[in-house]
N, C-alpha and C positions, 0 to 999 in steps of 0.2 A: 504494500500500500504506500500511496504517499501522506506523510502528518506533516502538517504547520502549525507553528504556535504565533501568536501576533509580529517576534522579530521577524521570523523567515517568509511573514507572507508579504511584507514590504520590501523584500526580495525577489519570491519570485511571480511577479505581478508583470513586472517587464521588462526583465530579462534577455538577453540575446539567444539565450540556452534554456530549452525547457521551464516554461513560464505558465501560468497559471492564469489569465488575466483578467477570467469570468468567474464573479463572484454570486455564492448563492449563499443562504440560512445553513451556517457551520463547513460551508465547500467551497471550493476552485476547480473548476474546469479548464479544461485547454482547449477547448472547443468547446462556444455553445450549443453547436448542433451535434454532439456525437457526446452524450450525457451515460454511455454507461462504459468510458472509457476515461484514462489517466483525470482521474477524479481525485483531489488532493482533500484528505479531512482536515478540519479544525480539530487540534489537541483535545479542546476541552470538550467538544461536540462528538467525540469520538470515545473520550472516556465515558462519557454521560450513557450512549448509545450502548457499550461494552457490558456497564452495570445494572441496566437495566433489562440485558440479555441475561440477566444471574452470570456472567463469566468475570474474572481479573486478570489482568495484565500481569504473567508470568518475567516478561521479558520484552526489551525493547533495543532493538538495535538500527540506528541510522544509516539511510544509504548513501552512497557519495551524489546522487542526485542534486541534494542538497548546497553542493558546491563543488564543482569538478575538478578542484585542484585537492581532493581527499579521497579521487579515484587509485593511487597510489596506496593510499592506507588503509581503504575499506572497500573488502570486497565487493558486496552487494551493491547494485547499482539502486533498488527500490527500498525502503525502509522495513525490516523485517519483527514484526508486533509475534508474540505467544502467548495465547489467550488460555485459562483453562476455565472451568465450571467454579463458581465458587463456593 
């Protein structure tokens, strides 16, 4: 998945590289017209969603998406979340 928290979404709003620009209630789209693709959540709107699934947030690892100059040190290109039941 992709997560933003309020720094990184005035990042990547508009961007050269993988940008987000359409904003919805807790999301960013990279297209408005192709809405069940590279869908970035809001942090908080994401945990909200998570807990009210009954699951918690086991694990959370960033992906270099985030900033391409940390393609070197993190493998994952997508942000990788582990959910369990809670």
């Amino acid at each position: 998945c992709f997560v933003y928290d309020e720094a990184l979404e005035a990042k990547i709003v508009n961007r050269d590289y993988f940008n987000f620009p359409h904003a919805g209630e807790g999301y960013r789209l990279m297209d408005d017209k192709v809405t069940a693709a590279n869908i970035a959540l809001e942090e908080t709107y994401l945990h909200a969603m998570i807990k009210e699934a009954g699951l918690s947030i086991k694990k959370f690892a960033p992906g270099h998406w985030r900033d391409k100059s940390m393609k070197e040190t993190i493998e994952e290109f997508q942000d990788v979340m582990v959910v369990k039941k809670a």
